[in-house]
N, C-alpha and C positions, 0 to 999 in steps of 0.2 A: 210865783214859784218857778224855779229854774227846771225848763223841760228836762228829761234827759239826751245822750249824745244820741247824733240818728245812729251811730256805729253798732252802741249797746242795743237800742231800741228794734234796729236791722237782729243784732244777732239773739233776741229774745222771743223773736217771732218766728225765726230761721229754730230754733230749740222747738219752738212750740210746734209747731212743722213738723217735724222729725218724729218729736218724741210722740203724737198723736197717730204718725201713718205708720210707727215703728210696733205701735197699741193694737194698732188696727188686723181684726182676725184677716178682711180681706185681702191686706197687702201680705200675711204670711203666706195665703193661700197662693197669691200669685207670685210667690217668691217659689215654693215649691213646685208648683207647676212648670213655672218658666225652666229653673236650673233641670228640673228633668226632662224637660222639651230638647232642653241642648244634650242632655246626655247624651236619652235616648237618639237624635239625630248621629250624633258621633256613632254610636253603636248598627245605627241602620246601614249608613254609609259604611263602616266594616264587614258588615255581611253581605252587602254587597260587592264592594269591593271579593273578599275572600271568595264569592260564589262566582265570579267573572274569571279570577284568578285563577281557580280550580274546575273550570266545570270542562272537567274532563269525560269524553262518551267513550266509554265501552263497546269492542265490537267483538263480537266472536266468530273467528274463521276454525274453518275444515279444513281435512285436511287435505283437501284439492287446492284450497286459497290459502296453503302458509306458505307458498311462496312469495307470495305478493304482502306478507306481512310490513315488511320495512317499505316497499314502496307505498303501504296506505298511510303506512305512520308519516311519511315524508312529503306525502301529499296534504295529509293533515294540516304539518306544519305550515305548508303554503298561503295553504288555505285560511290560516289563521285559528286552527281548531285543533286542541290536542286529544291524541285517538291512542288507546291502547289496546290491545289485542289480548285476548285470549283463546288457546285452544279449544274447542269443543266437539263433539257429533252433530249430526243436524240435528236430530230425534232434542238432544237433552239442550240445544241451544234456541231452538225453536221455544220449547218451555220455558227457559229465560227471557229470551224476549217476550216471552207473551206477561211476564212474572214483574218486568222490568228492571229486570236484572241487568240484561244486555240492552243496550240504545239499536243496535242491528247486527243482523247475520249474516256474513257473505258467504254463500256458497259455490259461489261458481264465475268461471265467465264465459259466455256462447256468443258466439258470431261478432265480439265486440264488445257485447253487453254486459255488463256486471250483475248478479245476481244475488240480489239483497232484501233479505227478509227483515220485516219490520213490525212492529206493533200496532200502528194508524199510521202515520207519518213517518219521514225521513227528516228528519231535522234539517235546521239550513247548514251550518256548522259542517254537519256530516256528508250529506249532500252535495256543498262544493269540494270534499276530500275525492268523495270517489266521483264524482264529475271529471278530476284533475289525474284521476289513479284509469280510470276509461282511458282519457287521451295520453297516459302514458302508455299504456297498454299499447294500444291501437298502434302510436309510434315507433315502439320495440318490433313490434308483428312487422312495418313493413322494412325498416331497417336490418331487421333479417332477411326478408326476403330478396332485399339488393344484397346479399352477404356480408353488411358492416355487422359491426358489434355491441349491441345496446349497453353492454353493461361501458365501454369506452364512450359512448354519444351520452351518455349518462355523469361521465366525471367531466365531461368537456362542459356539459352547461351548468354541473355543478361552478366550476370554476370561475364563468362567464360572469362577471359584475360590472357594475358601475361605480368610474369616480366621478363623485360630486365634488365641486365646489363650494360652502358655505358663506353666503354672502353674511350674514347673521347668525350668533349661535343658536340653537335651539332650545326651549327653557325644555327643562327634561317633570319640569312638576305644572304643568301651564295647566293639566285636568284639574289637581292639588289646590290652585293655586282662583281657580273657577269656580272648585265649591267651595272653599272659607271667605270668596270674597260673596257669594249669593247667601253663606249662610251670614257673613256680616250685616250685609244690607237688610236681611229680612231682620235680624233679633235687632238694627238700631231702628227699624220702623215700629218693631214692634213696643221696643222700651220708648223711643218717644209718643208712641197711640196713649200708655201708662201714665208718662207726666202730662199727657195732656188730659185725659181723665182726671186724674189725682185732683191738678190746679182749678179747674173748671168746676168740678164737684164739690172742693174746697171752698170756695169763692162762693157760690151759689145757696150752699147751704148754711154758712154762717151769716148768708147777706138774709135767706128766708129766716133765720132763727132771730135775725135781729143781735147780733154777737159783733158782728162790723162797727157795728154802733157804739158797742162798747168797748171794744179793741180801736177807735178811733180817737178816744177820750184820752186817748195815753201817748199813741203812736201817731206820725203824720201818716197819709193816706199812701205817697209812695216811699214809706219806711216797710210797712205793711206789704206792699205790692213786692218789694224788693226782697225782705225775708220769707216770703211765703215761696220765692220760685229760688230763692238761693236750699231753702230746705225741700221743695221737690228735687231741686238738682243732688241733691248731696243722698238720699234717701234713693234714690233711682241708680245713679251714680254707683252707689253700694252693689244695689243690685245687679247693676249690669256686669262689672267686675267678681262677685259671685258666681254668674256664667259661666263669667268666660274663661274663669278658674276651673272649674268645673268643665268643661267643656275641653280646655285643654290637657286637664289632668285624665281625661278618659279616652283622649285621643294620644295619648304618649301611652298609658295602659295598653292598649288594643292595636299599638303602632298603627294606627291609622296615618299620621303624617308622618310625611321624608324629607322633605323641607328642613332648612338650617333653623335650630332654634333662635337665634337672629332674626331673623326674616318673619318669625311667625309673633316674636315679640313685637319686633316693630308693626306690625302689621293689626295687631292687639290693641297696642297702646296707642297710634292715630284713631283708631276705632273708638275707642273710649275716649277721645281728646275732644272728637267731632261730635257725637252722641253728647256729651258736655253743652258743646257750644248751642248745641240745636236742640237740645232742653232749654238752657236761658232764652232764646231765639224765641218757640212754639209756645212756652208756660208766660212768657211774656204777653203773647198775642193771644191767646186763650183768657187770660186773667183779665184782660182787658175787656175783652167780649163779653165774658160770662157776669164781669159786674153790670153786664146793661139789660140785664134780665133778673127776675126778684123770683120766679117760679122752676122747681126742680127740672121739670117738663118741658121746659124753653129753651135748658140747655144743650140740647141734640142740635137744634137748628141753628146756632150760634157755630159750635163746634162743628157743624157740617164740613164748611170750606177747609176749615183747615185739618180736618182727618183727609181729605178729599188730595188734598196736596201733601199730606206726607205717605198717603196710600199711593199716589202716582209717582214718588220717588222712586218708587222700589222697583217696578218694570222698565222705567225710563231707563236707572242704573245697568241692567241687566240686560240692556236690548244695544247698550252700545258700549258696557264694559269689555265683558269677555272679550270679545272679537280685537278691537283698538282702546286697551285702554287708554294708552297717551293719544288717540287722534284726536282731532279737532272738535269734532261732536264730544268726547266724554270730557276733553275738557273745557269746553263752555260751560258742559251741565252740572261742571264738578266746581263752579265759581259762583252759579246762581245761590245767593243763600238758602233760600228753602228747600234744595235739590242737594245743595253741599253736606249736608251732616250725613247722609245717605250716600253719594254718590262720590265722595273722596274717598269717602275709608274702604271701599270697593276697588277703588283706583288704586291706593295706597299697597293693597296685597300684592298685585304687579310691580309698584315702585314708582313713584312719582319725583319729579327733578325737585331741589328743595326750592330753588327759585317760585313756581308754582306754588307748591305749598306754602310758605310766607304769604305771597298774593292773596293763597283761599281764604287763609286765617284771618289779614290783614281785612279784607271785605266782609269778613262774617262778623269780626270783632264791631265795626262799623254799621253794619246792621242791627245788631245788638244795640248799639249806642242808641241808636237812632228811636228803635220801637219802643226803647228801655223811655226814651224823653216822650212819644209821644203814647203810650199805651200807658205811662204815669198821670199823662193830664187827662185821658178817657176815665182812668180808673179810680182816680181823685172828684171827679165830677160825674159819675156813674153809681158810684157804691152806695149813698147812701138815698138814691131812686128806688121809689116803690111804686107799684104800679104796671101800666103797659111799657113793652118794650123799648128802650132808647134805639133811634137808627146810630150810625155813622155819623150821618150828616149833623144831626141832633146834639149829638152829644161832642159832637167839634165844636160848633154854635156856640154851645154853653160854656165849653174850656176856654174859648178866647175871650167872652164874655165876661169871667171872671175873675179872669188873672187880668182885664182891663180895670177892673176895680177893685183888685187886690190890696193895692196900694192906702183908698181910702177905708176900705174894713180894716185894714191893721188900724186905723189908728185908733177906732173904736172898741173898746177889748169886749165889751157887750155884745157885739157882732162876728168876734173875732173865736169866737168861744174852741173850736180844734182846733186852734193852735198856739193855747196859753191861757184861755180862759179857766180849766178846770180848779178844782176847788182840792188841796192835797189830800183830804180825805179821797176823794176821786182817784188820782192819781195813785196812790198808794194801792187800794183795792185792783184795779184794773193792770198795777205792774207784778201785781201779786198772778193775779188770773194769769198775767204770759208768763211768769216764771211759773207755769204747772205745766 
C-alpha cells in the first residue's frame, strides 16, 4: 500500500498539535495569564514612570521665608527635584506637615542655617534643594558684605555655561529602549520554558499511553518528531504575537512609549522572528530527550539542562546588553545558538548592522539543521523504548547501529513493518485518529 507524502503526513500531526493544545483548558489559562502579565507590566512601568515624572514636594513657607520662595524653587531645580511653595502660618503649616499635607516647612534662617520643620525626615530630593538654597544664602550674605550685588553675581552664573562638543549623538529613549529590550528577553525565555514544557509533556505522555505506537503505524518517526514541533511552534508562535499585541496596544493607550513606531516594530518583529527560531531549536532537543524516558516523572531531569540554559540567557543578555549592545561581548553571545533567540532580539531594540544579523540567522538556521538530523535519529530510536532510561551514549550506539542494517531490514518487509508493512485497514483507522 502506497504510504502517504511525508508533507501530508508532517502537516497532519502539525493539525493534531494544534488543534489538541488549542483544546487544552491549560494552554487558555496560560494564554490569559501571560497577555495580562504584559499588560499589567506596561501599566506598572506607567505609574511609575508618571509618579517619577510628577513627584512633586510641597513646602510651605512664612512669611519671613517668602522671600526666598524663587531661590528654593531654583534650587530645586538644580537639584534635580521640583518644589512648589505655598503660603502658610506656622501654627496651620505645622498641622499640615504633621497631616502630610506639606513634605516641609521653612521657617526661617539663623546664623546661616535654614529652619525646616518636617514630619520624621527631610527627604533626599528636598534636602539637596535647601542644602543648594543654604550655600546660596550664605553666598549672597558675604557678597554684600564686600558691597557687590547678589542679585547681579546671580544673572552672571545664571548665564555661565558650557559648550560641548558631541562626539556621538545621544539616544534620547536609551532608558525606553532598556526596558522593552529586558522586557523582550524575559517574555522570549519565558515563551520558550512553554514550548519546552508543551513538547516534552507531549512526547512523554503519548510515549506512557502507548499512542506513539500507534501514531507510528501511519507516520515515520521523524514525520512525527517534525509535526509535533512545527505545531508547538505555530501554537506558541500565536501566543506570543498575542502579547505583544496586547502589550503594545496598552502601551500606545497609556503613551508609555516615545520611540518611532518603526523602531518599536522592527524591534517586535525580530523578536518574534528569533523566539521562532529558538522554539524549532529547544522543542527539537527537548523532544529528543523526552523520548528517552517512558515515565511522566523522569521528565524534569531530562529537561533540566536545557531550562538551565535558556534560564541563563536571560541574565547573561542583560548584564552585557544595556551598557554595549554592539560590543564585542554582546555580540559573541548574540551568535551562540542557544543564547541567540534571547540575546539578539535584546540587541535588536538598539539596532544591530544587518550584516550581523544575516550571520546570526545564518548559524542558527544551521543549528537547527544540524539537531533537526541528529535529535531525528535519537528520537526514531528512542520512542518506542520502555523501561529504564536511555543515556546519550546509548541511544547514539543504537542509531548508528541500525541505520548500519537499515539497508538489509528493508529488504525484508516482515521486519520492515514502520515503514510499509501496515495492513490498509491499519492505515486508514490511524490516519483517521490524526485527522481529529
Amino acid at each position: 500500500m502506497k504510504r502517504m507524502s511525508s508533507v501530508r503526513a508532517i502537516e497532519l500531526v502539525a493539525e493534531r498539535e494544534i488543534g489538541a493544545r488549542l483544546r487544552s483548558r491549560s494552554f487558555v489559562v496560560i494564554t490569559v495569564v501571560l497577555v495580562a502579565a504584559v499588560v499589567g507590566t506596561v501599566l506598572l512601568c506607567h505609574l511609575l514612570g508618571r509618579t517619577q515624572r510628577y513627584s512633586t514636594q510641597t513646602v510651605g513657607v512664612t512669611a519671613q521665608t517668602a522671600p526666598y520662595r524663587q531661590m528654593l524653587v531654583g534650587a530645586g531645580q538644580a537639584a534635580g527635584q521640583r518644589i512648589e511653595t505655598v503660603m502658610v502660618d506656622r501654627a496651620s503649616g505645622e498641622g499640615r506637615v504633621r497631616s502630610g499635607d506639606l513634605a516641609a516647612l521653612f521657617t526661617g534662617v539663623s546664623d546661616g542655617r535654614l529652619q525646616v520643620v518636617v514630619k520624621s525626615a527631610l527627604p533626599d530630593g528636598l534636602r539637596a534643594g535647601f542644602d543648594l538654597l543654604a550655600r546660596q544664602i550664605a553666598l549672597n550674605k558675604q557678597v554684600s558684605a564686600m558691597g557687590g550685588d547678589p542679585a547681579a553675581v546671580r544673572r552672571a552664573m545664571s548665564t555661565a555655561t558650557v559648550d560641548s562638543r558631541v562626539l556621538r549623538s545621544a539616544d534620547d529613549h536609551r532608558a525606553e529602549r532598556a526596558a522593552i529590550a529586558g522586557v523582550i528577553g524575559a517574555l522570549t525565555c519565558i515563551m520558550l520554558l512553554i514550548a519546552i514544557q508543551l513538547t516534552g509533556q507531549g512526547v512523554v505522555e503519548e510515549k506512557a499511553d502507548r499512542i506513539a505506537e500507534l501514531l507510528l503505524a501511519a507516520v515515520r518517526p521523524w514525520e512525527l518528531l517534525m509535526g509535533r514541533v512545527i505545531g508547538v511552534g505555530v501554537v506558541t508562535i500565536g501566543l506570543a504575537a498575542a502579547s505583544a499585541v496586547a502589550g503594545a496596544g496598552a502601551a500606545s493607550v497609556l503613551g508609555v512609549l516615545h520611540m518611532s513606531a518603526a523602531v518599536f516594530t522592527s524591534a517586535v518583529g525580530w523578536a518574534l522572528l528569533w523566539y521562532l527560531l529558538g522554539c524549532f531549536l529547544y522543542a527539537l532537543v527537548i523532544a529528543a530527550a523526552a523520548s528517552s524516558v517512558s515515565r511522566r516523572k523522569d521528565l524534569a531531569s531530562v529537561a533540566a539542562p536545557v531550562i538551565v540554559i535558556v534560564l541563563a540567557a536571560y541574565p547573561v543578555g542583560q548584564a552585557v546588553v544595556p551598557d554595549h549592545p554592539n560590543g564585542p561581548a554582546a555580540v559573541v553571545l548574540s551568535l551562540i545558538p542557544p543564547l541567540s533567540p534571547v540575546v539578539m532580539p535584546m540587541r535588536a531594540v538598539y539596532g544591530v548592522p544587518g550584516r550581523q544579523m544575516g550571520v546570526a540567522v545564518a548559524i542558527m538556521l544551521a543549528a537547527i539543521a544540524f539537531t533537526a538530523w541528529f535529535a531525528g535519529r535519537l528520537y526514531a530510536n528512542t520512542l518506542l523504548h520502555r523501561g529504564s532510561r536511555f543515556s546519550l551514549s546509548t541511544a547514539s550506539m543504537r542509531a548508528r547501529a541500525m541505520s548500519g542494517g537499515r539497508a538489509a531490514a528493508s529488504a525484508n518487509p516482515d521486519r520492515d513493518i514502520r515503514r510499509g508493512g501496515e495492513s490498509a485497514e491499519d492505515h486508514s483507522k490511524t490516519t483517521a485518529e490524526l485527522s481529529i
